[in-house]
Each structure stands twice: as structure tokens, then as C-alpha cells.
DRENDO-1510 file (C-alpha; in Angstrom, 1 decimal, always signed):
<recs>
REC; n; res; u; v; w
REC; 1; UNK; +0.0; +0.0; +0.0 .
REC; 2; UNK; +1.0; +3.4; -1.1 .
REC; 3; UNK; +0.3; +6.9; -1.3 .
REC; 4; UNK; -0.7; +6.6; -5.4 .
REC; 5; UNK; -3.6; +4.3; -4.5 .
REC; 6; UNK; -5.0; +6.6; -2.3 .
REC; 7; UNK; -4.3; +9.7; -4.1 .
REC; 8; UNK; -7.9; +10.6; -4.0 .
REC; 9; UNK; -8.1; +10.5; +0.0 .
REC; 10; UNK; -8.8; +13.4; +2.3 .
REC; 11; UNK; -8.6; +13.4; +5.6 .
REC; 12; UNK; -11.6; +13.9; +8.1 .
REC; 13; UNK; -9.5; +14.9; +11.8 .
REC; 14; UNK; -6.0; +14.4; +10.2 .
REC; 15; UNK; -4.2; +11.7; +11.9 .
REC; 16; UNK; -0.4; +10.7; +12.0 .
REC; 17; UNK; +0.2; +8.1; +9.6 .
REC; 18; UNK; +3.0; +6.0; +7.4 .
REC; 19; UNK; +2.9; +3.8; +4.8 .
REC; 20; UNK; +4.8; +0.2; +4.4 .
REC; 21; UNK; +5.4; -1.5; +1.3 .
REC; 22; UNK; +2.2; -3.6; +2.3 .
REC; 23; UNK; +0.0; -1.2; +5.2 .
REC; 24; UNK; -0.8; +1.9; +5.8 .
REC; 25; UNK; -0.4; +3.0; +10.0 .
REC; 26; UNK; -2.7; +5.3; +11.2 .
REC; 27; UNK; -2.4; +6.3; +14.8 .
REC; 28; UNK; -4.9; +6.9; +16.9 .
REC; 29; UNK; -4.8; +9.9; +19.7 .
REC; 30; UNK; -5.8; +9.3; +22.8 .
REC; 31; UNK; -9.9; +9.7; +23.3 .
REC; 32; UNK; -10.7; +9.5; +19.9 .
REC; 33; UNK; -13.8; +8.1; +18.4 .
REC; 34; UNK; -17.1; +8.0; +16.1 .
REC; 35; UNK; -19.7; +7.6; +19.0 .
REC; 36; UNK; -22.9; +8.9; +20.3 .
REC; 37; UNK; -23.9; +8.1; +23.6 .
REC; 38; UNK; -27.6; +8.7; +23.3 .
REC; 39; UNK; -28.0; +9.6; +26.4 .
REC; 40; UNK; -27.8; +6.0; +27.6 .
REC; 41; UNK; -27.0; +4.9; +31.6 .
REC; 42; UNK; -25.4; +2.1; +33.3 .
REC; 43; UNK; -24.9; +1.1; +36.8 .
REC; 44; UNK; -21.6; -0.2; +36.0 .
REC; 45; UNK; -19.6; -1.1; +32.9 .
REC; 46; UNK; -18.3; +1.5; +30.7 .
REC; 47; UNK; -20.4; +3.3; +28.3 .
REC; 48; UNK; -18.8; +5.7; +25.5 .
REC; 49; UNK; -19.0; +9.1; +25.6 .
REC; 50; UNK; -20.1; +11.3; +22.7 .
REC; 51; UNK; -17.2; +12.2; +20.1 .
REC; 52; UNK; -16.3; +13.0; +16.6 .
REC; 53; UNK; -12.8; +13.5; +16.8 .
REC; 54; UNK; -11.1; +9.7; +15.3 .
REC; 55; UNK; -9.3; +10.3; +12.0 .
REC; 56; UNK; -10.9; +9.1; +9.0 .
REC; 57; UNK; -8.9; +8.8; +5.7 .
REC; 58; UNK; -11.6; +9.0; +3.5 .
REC; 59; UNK; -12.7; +9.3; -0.6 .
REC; 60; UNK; -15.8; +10.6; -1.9 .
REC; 61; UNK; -18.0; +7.3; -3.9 .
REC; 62; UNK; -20.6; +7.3; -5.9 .
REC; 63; UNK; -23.6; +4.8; -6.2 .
REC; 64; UNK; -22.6; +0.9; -5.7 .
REC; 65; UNK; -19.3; -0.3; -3.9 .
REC; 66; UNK; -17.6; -3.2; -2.6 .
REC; 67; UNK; -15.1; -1.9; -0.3 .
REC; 68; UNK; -12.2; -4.2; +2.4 .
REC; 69; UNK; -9.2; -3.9; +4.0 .
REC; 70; UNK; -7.7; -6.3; +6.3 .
REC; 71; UNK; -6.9; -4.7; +9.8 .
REC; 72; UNK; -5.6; -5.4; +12.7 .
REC; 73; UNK; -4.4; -3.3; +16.1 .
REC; 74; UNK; -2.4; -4.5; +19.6 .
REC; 75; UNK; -5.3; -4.3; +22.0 .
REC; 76; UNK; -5.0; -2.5; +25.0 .
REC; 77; UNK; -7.5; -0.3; +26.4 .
REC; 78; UNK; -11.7; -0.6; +26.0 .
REC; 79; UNK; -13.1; +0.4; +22.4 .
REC; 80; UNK; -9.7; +0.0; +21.1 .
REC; 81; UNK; -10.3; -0.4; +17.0 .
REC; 82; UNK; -9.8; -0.4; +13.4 .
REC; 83; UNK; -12.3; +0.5; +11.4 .
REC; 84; UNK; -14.1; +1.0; +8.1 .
REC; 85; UNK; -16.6; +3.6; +7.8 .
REC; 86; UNK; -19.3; +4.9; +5.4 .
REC; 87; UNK; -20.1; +8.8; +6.5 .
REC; 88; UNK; -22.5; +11.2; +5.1 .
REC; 89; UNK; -22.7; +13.6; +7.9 .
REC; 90; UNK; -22.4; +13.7; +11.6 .
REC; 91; UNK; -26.1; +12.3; +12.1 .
REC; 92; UNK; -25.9; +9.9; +9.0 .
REC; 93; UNK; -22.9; +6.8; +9.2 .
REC; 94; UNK; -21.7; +3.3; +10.1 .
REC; 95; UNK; -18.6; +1.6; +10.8 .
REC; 96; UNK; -17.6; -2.0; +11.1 .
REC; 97; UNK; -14.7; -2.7; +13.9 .
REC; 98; UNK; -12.3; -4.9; +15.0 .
REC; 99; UNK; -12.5; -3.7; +18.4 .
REC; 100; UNK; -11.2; -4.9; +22.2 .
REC; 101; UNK; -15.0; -4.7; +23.1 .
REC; 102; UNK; -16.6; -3.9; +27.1 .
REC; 103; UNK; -16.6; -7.6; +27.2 .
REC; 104; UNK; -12.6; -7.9; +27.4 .
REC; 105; UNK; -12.9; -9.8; +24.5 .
REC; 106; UNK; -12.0; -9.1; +20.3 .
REC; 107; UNK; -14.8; -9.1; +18.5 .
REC; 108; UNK; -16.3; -7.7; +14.9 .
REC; 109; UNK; -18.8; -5.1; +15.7 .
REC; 110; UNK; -20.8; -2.9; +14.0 .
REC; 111; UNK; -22.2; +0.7; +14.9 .
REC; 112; UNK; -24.6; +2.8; +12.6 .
REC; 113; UNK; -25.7; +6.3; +13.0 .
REC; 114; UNK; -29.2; +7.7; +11.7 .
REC; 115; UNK; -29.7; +10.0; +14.2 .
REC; 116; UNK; -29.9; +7.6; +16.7 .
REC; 117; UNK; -26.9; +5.4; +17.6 .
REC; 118; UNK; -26.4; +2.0; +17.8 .
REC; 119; UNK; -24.1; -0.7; +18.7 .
REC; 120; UNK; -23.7; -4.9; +17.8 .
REC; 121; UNK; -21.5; -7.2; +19.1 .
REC; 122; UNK; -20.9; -9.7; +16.3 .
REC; 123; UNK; -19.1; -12.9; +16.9 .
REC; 124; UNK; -15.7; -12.8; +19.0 .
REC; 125; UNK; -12.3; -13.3; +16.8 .
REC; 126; UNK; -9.1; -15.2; +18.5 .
REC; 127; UNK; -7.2; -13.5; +16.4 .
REC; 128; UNK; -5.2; -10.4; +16.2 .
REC; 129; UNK; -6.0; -9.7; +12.6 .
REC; 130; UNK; -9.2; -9.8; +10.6 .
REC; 131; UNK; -11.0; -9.1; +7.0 .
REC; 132; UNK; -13.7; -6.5; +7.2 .
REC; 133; UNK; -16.0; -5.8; +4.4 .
REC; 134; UNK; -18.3; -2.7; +3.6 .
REC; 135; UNK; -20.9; -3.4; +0.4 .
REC; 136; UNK; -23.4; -0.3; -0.7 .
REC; 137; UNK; -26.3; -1.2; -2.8 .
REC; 138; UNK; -28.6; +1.8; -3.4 .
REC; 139; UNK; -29.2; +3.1; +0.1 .
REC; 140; UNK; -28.9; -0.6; +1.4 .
REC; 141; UNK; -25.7; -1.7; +3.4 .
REC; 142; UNK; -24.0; -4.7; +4.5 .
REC; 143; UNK; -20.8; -5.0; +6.9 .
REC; 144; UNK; -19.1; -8.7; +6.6 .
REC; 145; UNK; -15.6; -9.9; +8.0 .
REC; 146; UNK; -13.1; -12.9; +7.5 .
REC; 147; UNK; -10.6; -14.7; +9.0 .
REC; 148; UNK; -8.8; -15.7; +5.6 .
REC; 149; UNK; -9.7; -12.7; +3.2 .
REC; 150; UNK; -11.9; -15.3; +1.0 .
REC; 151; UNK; -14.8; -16.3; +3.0 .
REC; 152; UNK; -16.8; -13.8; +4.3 .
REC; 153; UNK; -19.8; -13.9; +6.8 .
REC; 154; UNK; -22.4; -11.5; +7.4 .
REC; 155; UNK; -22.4; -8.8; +10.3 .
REC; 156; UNK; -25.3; -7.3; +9.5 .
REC; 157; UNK; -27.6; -5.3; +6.7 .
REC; 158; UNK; -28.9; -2.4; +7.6 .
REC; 159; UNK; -30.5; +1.3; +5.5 .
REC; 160; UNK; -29.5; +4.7; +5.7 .
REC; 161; UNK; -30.8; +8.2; +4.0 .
REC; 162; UNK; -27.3; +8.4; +1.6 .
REC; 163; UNK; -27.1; +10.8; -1.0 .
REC; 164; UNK; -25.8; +9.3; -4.3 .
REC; 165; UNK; -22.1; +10.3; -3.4 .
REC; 166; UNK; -21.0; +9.5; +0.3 .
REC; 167; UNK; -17.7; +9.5; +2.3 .
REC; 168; UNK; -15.9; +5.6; +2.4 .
REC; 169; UNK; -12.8; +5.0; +4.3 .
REC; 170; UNK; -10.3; +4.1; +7.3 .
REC; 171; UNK; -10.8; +5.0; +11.1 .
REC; 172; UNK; -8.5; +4.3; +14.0 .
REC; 173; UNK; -10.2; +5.0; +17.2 .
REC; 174; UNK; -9.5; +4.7; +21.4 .
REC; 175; UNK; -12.2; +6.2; +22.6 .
REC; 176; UNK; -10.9; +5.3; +25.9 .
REC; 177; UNK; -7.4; +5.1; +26.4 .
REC; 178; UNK; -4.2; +6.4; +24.9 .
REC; 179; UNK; -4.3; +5.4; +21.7 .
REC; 180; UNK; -1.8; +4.0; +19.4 .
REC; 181; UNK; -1.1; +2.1; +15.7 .
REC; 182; UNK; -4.2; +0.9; +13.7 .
REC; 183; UNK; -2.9; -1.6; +10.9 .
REC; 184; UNK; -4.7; -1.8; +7.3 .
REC; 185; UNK; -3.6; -3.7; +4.8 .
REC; 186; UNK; -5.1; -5.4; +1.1 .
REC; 187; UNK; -7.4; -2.5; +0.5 .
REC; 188; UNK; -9.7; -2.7; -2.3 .
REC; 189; UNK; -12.4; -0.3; -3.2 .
REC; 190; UNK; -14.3; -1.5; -6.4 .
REC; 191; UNK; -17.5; +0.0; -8.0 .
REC; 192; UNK; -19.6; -2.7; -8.4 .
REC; 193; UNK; -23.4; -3.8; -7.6 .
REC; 194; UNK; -23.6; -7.1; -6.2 .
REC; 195; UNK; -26.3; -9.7; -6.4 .
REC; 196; UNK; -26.9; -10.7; -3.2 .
REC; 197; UNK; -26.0; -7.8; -0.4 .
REC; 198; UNK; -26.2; -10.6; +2.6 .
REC; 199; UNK; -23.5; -12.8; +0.9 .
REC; 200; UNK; -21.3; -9.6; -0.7 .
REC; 201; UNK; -19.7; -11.5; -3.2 .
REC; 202; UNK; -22.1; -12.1; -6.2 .
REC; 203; UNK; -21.9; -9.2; -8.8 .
REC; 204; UNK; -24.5; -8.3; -10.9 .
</recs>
């Protein structure tokens, strides 16, 4: 990975960052994050506070994608993740994150914004490295990871109120701690309708 392939990337809250011959490294300052909190309480357990602060490395698509990276991140404080994100505005996004979740454990999980905010926990990874996939079909979206980069399972499918064009990118987050080096690797980002938006892979 290189700075040519992304030569059409802006940044949303610049980040430090260096490219490899095979990643890009994006750090993540300390309290940094995509999050809501809704207003929500707990009587214990730790709950995220609102921000908008996380850099996003981002590129401006329109109408049907198939976007992936491979990520990965040393886990060390709650909320720690890599992400991929599709943004239209502060009140209008999603992400799907390899993240050190509440739970002490790593796990895929996926937040979308429309208005509201919500959070899933999808299934736990033993694993310090993951596939993440983002697919847009009309205003229709689907989040999917992998273990191997070739079989992908669903995380969810879910709707937002997108405008044609939208932002798609990178996120590196620690919405809790001090931050550090999010890891993303094998990037692709192709414009294509698929078939079937739960599976991701068939193309029209």
C-alpha cells in the first residue's frame, strides 16, 4: 500500500500516519472516536462518551461499492479499534470494527448512526487480525468480516438516507485510552453492484 492508490483521500481529523510496502499505519490519539452516547445509563460497565474526533482517511464514492481492508491493532485499552466507515454527515454513518470490546474480549462489531446510535457485538475473533467488508447497494448496506480474506460472513444489513455520493474509508479510534497504531492492509475499493447484499460477493 502506497500513497498513489490513495491519491484521492482526504482526511476527516488528520491523523499521524506512514505507509509500508504492504500497510498503511494510522495512529490513533488518545480519546478519539465516532460515538454517540444517546443519552444511555449504566450502573456499571463503561459506556462511551459522545465524540467525533477519530481520524478518518476517507474518498468521496458514488452509487454501488464493494469496499475491504484487512486490519488489525495491539489491544489495550476498551473500544480499542480499526475501522471502516461509510459517512454522510455527523447524524448519517456506520462503521464495522475490529475492536477490544466492554466484554474484554476481540470481537467484529458494528455501529450505525441515523440519528440515533447503535451498537452490535458480532461474533468474537481469537485473532489479532481480521478481513472487514463494507458493500453499498442503493441506500442498502452490509458489513461482513473474514478470518482468511476469502470467505466472508455477514455482520449485518442495515439502510440509511445516503445521497448518491458518500464518504468511504479508514478509522482508527481509542475512545478510551491512549491510543496507538491501527494496521490496514489489502485495500480494495471496487464500483460494483452485487447480487446478493447478505452474501457480498455475487456481482450483478
Amino acid at each position: 500500500m502506497n500513497n498513489e492508490m490513495f491519491s484521492q483521500f482526504k482526511w476527516l481529523n488528520e491523523g499521524k500516519h506512514t505507509f509500508t510496502d504492504d500497510k498503511m499505519i494510522i495512529i490513533a490519539p488518545p480519546k478519539s472516536d465516532f460515538a454517540y452516547d444517546n443519552e444511555m445509563t449504566s450502573e456499571s460497565g463503561e459506556l462511551p462518551q459522545s465524540l467525533n474526533n477519530a481520524p478518518y482517511f476517507y474518498t468521496e464514492v458514488e452509487g454501488d461499492f464493494v469496499m475491504s481492508a484487512k486490519v488489525s491493532l495491539t489491544f489495550k485499552d476498551t473500544y480499542d479499534a480499526s475501522a471502516l466507515m461509510v459517512h454522510q454527515n455527523e447524524e448519517c454513518w456506520a462503521k464495522a470494527c475490529f475492536e477490544k470490546t466492554d466484554f474484554n474480549k476481540h470481537a467484529v462489531v458494528s455501529v450505525v448512526r441515523n440519528k440515533m446510535t447503535d451498537d452490535a457485538n458480532d461474533n468474537n475473533i481469537d485473532k489479532d487480525t481480521v478481513w472487514l467488508q463494507v458493500v453499498r447497494v442503493g441506500q442498502s448496506f452490509s458489513f461482513h468480516y473474514s478470518l482468511d480474506g476469502e470467505i466472508y460472513e455477514m455482520m449485518r444489513v442495515f439502510n440509511l438516507p445516503v445521497t448518491e455520493t458518500i464518504k468511504v474509508g479508514l478509522v482508527a479510534q481509542a475512545p478510551t485510552g491512549n491510543g496507538g497504531e491501527r494496521y490496514f492492509s489489502d485495500f480494495k475499493l471496487e464500483k460494483k453492484t452485487v447480487k446478493n447484499i447478505r452474501i457480498g460477493n455475487e456481482v450483478l
